[in-house]
N, CA, C and O atoms as a CHARMM CRD file, in Angstrom:
* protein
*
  276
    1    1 UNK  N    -20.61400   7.15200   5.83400 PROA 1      0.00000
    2    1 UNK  CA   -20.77900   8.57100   5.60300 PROA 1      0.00000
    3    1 UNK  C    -19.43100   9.28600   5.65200 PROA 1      0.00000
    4    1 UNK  O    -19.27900  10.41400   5.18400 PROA 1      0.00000
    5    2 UNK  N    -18.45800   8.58400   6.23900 PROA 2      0.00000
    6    2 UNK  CA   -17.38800   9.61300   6.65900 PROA 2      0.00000
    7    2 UNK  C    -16.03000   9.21400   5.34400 PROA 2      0.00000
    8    2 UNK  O    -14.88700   9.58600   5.08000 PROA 2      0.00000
    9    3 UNK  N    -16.72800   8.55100   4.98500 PROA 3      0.00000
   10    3 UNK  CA   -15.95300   8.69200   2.84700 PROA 3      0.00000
   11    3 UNK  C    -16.31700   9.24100   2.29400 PROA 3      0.00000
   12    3 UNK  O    -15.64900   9.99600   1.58800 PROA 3      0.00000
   13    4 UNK  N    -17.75500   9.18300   2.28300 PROA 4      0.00000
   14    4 UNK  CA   -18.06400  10.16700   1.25500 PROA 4      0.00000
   15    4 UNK  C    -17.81300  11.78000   1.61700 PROA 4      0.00000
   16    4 UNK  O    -18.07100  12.66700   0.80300 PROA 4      0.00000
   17    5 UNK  N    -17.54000  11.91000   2.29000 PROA 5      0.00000
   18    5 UNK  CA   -17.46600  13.22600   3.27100 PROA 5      0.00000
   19    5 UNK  C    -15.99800  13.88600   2.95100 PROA 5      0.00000
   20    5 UNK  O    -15.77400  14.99300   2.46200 PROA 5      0.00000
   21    6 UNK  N    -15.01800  12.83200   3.39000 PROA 6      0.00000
   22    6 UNK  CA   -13.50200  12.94300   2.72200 PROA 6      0.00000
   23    6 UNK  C    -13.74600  12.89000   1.43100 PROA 6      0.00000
   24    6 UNK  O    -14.09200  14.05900   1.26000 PROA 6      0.00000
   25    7 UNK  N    -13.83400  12.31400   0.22600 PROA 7      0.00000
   26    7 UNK  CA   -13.98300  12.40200  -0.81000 PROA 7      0.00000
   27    7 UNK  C    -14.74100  13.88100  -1.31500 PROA 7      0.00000
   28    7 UNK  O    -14.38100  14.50400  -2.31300 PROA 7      0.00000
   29    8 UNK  N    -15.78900  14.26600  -0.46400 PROA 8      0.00000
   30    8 UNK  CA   -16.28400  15.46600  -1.05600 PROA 8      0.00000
   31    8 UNK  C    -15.45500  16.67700  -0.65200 PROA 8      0.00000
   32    8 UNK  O    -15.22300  17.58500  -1.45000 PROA 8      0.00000
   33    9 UNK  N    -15.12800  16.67500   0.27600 PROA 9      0.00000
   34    9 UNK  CA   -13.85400  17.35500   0.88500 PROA 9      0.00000
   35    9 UNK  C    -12.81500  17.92900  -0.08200 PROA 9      0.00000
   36    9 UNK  O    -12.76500  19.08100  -0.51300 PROA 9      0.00000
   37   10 UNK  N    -11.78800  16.64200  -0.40600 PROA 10     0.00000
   38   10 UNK  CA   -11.02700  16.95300  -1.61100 PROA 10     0.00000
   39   10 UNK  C    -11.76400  17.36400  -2.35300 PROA 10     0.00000
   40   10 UNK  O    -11.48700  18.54800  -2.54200 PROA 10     0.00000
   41   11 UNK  N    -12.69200  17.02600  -2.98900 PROA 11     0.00000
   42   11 UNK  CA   -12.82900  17.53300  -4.28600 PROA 11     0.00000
   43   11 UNK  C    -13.25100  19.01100  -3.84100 PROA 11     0.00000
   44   11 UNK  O    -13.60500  19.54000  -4.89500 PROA 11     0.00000
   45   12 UNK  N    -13.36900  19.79800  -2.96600 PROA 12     0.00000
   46   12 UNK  CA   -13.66300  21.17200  -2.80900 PROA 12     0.00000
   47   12 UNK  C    -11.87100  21.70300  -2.21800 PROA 12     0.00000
   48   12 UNK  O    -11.51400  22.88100  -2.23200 PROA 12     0.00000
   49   13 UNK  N    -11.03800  20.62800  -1.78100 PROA 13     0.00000
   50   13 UNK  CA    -9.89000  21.51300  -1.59800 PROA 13     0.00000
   51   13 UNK  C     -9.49600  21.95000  -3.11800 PROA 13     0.00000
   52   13 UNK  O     -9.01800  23.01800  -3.49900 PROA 13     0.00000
   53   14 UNK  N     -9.96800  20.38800  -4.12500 PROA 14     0.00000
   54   14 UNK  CA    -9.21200  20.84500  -5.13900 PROA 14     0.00000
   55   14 UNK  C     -9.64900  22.11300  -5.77600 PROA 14     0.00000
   56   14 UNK  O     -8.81900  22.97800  -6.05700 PROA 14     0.00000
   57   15 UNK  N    -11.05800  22.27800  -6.04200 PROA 15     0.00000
   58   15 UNK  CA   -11.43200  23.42300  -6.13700 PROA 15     0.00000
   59   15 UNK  C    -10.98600  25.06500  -5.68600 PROA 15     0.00000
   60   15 UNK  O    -10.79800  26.13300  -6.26900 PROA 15     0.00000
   61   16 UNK  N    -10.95500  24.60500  -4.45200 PROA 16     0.00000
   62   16 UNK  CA   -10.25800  25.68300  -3.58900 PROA 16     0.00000
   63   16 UNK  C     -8.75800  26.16800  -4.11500 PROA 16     0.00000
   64   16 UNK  O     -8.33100  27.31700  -4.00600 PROA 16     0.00000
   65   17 UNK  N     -8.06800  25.07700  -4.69200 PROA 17     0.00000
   66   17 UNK  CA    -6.99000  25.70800  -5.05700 PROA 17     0.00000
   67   17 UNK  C     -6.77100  26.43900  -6.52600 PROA 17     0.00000
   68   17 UNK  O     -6.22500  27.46800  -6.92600 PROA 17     0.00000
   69   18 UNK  N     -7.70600  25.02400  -7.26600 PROA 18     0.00000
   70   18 UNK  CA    -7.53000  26.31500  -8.79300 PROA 18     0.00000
   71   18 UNK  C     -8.04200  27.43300  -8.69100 PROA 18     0.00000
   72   18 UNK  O     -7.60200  28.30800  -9.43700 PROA 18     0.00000
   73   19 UNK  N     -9.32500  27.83300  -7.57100 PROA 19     0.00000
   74   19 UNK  CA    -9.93300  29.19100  -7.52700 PROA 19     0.00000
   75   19 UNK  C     -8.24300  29.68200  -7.23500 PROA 19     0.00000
   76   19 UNK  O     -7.74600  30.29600  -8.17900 PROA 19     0.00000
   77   20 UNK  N     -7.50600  29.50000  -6.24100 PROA 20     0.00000
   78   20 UNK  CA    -6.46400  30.42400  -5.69000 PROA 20     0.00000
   79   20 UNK  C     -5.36800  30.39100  -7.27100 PROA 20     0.00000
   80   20 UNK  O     -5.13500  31.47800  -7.80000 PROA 20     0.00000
   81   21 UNK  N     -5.02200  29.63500  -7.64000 PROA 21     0.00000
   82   21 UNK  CA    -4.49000  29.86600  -8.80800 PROA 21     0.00000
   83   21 UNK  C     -4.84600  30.64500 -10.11100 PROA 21     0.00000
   84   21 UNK  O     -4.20400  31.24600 -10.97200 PROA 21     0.00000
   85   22 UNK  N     -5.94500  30.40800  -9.90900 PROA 22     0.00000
   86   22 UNK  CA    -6.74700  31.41900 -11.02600 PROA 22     0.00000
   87   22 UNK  C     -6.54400  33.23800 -10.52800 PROA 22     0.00000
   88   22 UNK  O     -6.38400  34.25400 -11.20500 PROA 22     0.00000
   89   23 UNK  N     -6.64100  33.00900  -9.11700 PROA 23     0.00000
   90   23 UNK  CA    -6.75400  34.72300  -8.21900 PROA 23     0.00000
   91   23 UNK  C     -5.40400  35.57300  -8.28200 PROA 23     0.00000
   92   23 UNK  O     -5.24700  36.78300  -8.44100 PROA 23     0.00000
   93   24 UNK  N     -4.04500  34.05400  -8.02000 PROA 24     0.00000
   94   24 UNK  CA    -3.26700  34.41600  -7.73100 PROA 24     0.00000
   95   24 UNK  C     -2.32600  35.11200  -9.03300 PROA 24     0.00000
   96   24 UNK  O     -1.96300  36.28300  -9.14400 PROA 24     0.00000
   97   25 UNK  N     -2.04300  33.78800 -10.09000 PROA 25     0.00000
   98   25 UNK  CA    -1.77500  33.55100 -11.27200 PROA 25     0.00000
   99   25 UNK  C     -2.58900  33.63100 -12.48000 PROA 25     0.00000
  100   25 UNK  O     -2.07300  33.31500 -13.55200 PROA 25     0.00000
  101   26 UNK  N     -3.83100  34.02500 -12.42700 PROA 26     0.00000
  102   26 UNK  CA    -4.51600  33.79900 -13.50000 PROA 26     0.00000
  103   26 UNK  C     -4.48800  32.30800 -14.52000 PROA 26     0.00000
  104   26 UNK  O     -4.55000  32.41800 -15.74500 PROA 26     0.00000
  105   27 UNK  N     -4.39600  31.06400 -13.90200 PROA 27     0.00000
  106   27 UNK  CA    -3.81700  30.12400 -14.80400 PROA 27     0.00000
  107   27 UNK  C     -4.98200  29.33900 -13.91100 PROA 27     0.00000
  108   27 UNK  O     -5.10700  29.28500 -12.68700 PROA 27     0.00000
  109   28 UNK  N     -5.80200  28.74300 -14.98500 PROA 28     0.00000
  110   28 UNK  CA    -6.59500  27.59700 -14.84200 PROA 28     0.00000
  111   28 UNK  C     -6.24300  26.62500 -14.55900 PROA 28     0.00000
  112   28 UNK  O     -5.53100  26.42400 -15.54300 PROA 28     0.00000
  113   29 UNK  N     -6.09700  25.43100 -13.74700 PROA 29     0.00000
  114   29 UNK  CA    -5.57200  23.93700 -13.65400 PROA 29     0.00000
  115   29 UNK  C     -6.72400  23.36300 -14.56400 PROA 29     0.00000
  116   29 UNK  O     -6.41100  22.72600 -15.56900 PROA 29     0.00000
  117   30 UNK  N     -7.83500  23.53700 -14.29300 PROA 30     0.00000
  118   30 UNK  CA    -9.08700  22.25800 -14.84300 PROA 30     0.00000
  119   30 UNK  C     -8.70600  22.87000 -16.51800 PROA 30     0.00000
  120   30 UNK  O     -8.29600  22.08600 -17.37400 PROA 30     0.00000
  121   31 UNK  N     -8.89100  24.21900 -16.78200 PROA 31     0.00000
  122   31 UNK  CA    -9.07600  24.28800 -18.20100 PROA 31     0.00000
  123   31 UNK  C     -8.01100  23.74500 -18.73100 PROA 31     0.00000
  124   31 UNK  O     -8.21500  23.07300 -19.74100 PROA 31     0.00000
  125   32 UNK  N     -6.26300  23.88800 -18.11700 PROA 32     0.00000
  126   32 UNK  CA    -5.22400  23.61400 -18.65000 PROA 32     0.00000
  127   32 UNK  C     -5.09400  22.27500 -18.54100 PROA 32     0.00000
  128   32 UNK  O     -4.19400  21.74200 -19.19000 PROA 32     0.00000
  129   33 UNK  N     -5.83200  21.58300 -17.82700 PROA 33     0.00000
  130   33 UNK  CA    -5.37800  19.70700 -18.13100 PROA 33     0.00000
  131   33 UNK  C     -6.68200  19.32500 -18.92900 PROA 33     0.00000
  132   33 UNK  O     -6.50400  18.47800 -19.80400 PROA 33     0.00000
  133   34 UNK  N     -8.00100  19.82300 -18.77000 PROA 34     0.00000
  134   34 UNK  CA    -9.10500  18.87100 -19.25200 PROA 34     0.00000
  135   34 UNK  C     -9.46000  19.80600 -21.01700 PROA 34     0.00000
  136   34 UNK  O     -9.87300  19.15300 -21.97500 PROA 34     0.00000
  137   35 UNK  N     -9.22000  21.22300 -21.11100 PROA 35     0.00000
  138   35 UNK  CA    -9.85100  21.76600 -22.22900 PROA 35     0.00000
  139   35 UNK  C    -10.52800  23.12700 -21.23100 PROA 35     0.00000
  140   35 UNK  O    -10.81000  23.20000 -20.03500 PROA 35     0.00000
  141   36 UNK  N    -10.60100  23.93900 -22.17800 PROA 36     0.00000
  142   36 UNK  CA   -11.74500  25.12800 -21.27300 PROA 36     0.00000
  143   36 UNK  C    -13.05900  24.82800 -22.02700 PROA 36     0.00000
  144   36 UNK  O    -13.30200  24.98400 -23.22300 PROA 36     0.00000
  145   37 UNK  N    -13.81700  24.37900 -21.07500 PROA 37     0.00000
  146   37 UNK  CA   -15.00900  24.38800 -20.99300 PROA 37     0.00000
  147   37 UNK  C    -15.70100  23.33700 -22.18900 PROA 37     0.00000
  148   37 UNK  O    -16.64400  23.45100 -22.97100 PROA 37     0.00000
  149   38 UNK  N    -14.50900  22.05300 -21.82500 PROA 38     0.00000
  150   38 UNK  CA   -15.22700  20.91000 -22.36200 PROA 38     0.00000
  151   38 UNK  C    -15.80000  20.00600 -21.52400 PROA 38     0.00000
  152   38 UNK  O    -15.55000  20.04600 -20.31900 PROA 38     0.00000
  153   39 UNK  N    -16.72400  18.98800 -22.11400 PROA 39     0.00000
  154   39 UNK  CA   -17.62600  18.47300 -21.04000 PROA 39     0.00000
  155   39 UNK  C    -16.86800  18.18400 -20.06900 PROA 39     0.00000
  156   39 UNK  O    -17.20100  18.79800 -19.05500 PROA 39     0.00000
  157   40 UNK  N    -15.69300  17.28900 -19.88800 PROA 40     0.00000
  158   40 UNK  CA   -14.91200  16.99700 -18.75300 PROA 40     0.00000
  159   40 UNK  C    -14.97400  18.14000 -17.63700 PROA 40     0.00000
  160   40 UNK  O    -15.50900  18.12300 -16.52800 PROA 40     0.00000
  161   41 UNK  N    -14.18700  19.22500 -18.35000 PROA 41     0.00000
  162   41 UNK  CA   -14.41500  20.61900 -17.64800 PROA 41     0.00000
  163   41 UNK  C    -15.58200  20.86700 -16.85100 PROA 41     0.00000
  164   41 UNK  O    -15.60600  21.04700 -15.63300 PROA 41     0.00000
  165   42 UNK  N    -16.30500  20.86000 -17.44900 PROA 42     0.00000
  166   42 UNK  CA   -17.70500  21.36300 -16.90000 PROA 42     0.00000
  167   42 UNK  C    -18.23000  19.96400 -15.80800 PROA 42     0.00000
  168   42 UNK  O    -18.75400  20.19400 -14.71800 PROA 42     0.00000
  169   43 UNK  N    -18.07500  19.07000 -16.13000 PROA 43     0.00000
  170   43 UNK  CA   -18.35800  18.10200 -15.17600 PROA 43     0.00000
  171   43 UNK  C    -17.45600  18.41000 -13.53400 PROA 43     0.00000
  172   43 UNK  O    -17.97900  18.59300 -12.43400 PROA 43     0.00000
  173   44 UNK  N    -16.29500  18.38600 -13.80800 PROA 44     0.00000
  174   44 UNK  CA   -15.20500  19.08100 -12.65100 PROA 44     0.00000
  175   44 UNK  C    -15.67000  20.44700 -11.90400 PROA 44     0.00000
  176   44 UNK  O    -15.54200  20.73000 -10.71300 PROA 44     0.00000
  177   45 UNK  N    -16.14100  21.07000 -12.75900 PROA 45     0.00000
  178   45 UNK  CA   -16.87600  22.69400 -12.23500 PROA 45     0.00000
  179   45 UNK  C    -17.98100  22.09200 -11.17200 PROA 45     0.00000
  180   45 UNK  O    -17.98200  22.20000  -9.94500 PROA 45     0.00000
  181   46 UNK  N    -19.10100  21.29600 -12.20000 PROA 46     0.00000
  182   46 UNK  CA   -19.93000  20.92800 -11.16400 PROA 46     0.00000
  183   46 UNK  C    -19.95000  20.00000 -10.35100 PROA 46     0.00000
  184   46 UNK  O    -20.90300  19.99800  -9.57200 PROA 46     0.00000
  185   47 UNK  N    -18.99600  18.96700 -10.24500 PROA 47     0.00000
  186   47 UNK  CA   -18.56500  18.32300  -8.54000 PROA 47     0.00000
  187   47 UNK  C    -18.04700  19.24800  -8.15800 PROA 47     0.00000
  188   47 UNK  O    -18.67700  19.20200  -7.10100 PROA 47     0.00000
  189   48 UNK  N    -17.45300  20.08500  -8.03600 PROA 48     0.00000
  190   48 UNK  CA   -16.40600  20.91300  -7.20500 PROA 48     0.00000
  191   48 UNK  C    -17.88100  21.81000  -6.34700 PROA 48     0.00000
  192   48 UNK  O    -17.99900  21.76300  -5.12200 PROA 48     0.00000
  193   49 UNK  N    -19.01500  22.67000  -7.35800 PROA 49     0.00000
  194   49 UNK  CA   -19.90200  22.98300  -7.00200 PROA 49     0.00000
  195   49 UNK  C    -20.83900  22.64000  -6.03900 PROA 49     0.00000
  196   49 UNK  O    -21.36500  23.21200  -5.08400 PROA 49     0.00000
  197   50 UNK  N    -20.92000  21.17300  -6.73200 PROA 50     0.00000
  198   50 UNK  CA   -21.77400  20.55800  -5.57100 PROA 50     0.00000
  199   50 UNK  C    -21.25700  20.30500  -4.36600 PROA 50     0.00000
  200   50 UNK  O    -21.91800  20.58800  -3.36600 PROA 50     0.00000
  201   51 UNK  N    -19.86100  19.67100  -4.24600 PROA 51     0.00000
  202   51 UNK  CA   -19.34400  19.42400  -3.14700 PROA 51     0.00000
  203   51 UNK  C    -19.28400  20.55100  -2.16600 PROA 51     0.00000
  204   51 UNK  O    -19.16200  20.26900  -0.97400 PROA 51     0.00000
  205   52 UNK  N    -19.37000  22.00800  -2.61200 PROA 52     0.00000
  206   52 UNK  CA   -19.88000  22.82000  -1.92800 PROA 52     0.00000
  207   52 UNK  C    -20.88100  23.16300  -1.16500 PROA 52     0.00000
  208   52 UNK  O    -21.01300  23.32400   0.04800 PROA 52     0.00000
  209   53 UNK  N    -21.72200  23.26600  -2.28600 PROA 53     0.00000
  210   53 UNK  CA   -23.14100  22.83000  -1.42900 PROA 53     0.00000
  211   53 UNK  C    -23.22900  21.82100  -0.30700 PROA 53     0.00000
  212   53 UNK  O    -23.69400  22.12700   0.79100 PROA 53     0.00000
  213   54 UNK  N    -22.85300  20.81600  -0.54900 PROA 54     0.00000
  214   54 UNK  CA   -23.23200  19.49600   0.37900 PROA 54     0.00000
  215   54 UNK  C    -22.04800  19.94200   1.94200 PROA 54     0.00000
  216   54 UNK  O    -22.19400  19.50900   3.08500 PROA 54     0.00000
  217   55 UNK  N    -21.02900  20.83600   1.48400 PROA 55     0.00000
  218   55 UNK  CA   -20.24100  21.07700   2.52500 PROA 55     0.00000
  219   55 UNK  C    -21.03600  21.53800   3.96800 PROA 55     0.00000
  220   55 UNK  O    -20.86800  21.15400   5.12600 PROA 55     0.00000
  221   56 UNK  N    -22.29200  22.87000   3.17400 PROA 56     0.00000
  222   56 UNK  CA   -23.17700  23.44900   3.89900 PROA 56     0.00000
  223   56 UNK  C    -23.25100  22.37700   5.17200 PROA 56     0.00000
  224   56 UNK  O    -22.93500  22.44800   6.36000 PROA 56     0.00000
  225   57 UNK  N    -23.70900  21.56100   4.49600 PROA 57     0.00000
  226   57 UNK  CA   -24.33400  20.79900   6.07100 PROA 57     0.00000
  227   57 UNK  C    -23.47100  20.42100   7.08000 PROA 57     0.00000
  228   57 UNK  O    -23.85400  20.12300   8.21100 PROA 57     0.00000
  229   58 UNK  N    -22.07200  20.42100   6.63700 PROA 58     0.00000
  230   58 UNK  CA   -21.22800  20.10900   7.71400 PROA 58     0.00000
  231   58 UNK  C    -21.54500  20.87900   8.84900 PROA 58     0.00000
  232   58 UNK  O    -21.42200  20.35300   9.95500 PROA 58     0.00000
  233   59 UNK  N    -22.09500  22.52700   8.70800 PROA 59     0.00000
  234   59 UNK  CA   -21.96400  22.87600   9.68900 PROA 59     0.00000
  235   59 UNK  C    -22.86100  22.84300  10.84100 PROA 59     0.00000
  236   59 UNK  O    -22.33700  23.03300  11.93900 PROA 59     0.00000
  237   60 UNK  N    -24.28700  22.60900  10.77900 PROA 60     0.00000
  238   60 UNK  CA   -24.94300  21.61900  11.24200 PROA 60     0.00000
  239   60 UNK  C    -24.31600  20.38500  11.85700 PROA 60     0.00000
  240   60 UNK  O    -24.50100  20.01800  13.01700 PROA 60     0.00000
  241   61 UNK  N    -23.49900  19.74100  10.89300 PROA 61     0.00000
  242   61 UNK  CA   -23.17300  18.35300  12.02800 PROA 61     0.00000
  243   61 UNK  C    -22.21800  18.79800  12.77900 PROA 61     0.00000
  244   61 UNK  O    -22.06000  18.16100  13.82100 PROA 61     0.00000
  245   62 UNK  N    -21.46700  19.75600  12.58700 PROA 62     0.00000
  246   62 UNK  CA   -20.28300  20.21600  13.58400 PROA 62     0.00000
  247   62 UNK  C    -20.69200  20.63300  14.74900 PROA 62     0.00000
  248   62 UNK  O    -20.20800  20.25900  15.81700 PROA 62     0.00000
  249   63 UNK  N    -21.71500  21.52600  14.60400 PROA 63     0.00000
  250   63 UNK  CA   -22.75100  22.05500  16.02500 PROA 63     0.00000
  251   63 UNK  C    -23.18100  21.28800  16.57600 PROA 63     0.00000
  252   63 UNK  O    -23.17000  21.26700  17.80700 PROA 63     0.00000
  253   64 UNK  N    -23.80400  20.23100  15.69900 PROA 64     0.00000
  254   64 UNK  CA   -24.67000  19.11900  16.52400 PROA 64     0.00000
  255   64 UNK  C    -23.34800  18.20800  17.46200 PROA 64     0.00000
  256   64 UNK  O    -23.56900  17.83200  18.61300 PROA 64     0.00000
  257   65 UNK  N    -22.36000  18.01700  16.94800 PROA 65     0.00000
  258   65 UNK  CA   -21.00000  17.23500  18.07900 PROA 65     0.00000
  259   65 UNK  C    -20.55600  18.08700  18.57500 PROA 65     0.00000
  260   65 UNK  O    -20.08700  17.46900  19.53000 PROA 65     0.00000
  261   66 UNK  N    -20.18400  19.43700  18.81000 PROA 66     0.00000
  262   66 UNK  CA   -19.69500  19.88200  19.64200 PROA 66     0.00000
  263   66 UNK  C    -20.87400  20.52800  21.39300 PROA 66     0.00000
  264   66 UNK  O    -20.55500  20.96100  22.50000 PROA 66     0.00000
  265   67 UNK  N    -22.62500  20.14300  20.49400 PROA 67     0.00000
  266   67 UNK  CA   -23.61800  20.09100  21.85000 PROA 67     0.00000
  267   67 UNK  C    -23.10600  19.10000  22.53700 PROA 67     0.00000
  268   67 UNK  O    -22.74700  19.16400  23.71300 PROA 67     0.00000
  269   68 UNK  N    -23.04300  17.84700  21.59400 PROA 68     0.00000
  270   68 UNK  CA   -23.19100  16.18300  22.35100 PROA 68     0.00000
  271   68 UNK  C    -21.59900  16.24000  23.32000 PROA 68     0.00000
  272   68 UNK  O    -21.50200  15.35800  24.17400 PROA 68     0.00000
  273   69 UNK  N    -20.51100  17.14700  23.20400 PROA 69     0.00000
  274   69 UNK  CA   -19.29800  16.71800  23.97200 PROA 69     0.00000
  275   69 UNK  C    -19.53000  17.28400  25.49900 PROA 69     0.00000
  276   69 UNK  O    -18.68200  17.08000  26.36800 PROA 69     0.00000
């Protein structure tokens, strides 16, 4: 569990940063290496998405180890 976890991780830092590049700079990373809003693209949107979602539960397991210490 704790790969897939790192792995989902990155893929939401990476996220995290083109959002900040996009905020900061207005400059896409995913559209500027893959195409805007070609399938690649859109596949990258939605891992980045999901890996969000699935982040949710971290916080649940974080609560649940910091009862058990």
């Amino acid at each position: 569990m704790k790969g897939l976890d790192y792995t989902i991780l990155t893929i939401a830092i990476i996220g995290a940063i083109n959002w900040g590049l996009i905020g900061i700079f207005r400059f896409d990373l995913v559209a500027t290496l893959f195409g805007s809003m070609s399938w690649l693209s859109r596949v990258i949107y939605i891992a980045v998405g999901l890996a969000g979602l699935y982040l949710i539960s971290l916080y649940g397991r974080v609560r649940q180890n910091s009862s058990e210490s």
